[in-house]
N, C-alpha and C positions, 0 to 999 in steps of 0.2 A: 376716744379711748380705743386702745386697744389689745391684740395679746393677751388676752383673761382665759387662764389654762386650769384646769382641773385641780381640785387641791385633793391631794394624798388623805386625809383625813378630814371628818367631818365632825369640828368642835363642839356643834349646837347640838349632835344625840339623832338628828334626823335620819329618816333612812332614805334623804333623798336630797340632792345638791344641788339648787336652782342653778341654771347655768344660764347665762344670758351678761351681754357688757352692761347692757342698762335694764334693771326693773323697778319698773315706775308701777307703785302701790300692788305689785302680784304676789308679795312675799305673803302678807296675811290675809290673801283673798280668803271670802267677802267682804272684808272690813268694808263701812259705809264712811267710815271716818277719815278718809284720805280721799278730800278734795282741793281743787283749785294749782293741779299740779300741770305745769308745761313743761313738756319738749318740744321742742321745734328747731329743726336746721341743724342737727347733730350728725357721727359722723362714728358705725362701731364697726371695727375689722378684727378679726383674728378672733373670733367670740366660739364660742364649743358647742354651743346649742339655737340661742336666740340670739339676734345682736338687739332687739329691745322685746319687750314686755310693757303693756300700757293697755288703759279703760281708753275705750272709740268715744267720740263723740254721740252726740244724743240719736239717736236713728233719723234720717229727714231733715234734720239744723245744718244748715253751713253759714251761718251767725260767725261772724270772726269772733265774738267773745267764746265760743263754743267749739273751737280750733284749736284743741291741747295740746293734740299729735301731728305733726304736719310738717314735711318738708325732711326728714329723716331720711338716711341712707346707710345701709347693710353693707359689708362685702365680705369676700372671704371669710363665712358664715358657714361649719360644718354640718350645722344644723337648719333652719329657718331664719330669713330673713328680720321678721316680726311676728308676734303674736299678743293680736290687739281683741280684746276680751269686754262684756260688755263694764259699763262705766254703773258699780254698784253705788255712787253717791247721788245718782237722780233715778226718778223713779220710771 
């Protein structure tokens, strides 16, 4: 994906626009309820803040079942690359 710009107005009431090309479960952070979600090997340019948004892996596992986020590439990102936060469905 790419080219994800600003939108002029914010239809939800929020007083704040998540900006990122992919956000993987950060919209209702903490929800515990959004598990078993992969990205891997994607590809975000032209993004305004984040090119993803995603829960890390468990601290210490590199278990391939435990590899949700992996292999991902940013570019031409005005803002940060990633912003990978911890993963509220384990404990």
């Amino acid at each position: 994906m790419g080219d994800v710009g600003l939108r002029e107005t914010n239809s939800l009431g929020m007083a704040i626009d998540l900006w990122a090309c992919v956000a993987i479960c950060s919209y209702y952070d903490p929800d515990t309820s959004c598990s078993n979600i992969v990205a891997n090997d994607n590809i975000a340019a032209g993004c305004m803040f984040y090119g993803f948004t995603s829960p890390g892996h468990t601290c210490g596992s590199y278990e391939v079942e435990d590899q949700n986020f992996k292999g991902n590439v940013a570019h031409s990102v005005e803002g940060n690359g990633a912003r990978i936060y911890p993963n509220r469905s384990v404990s």
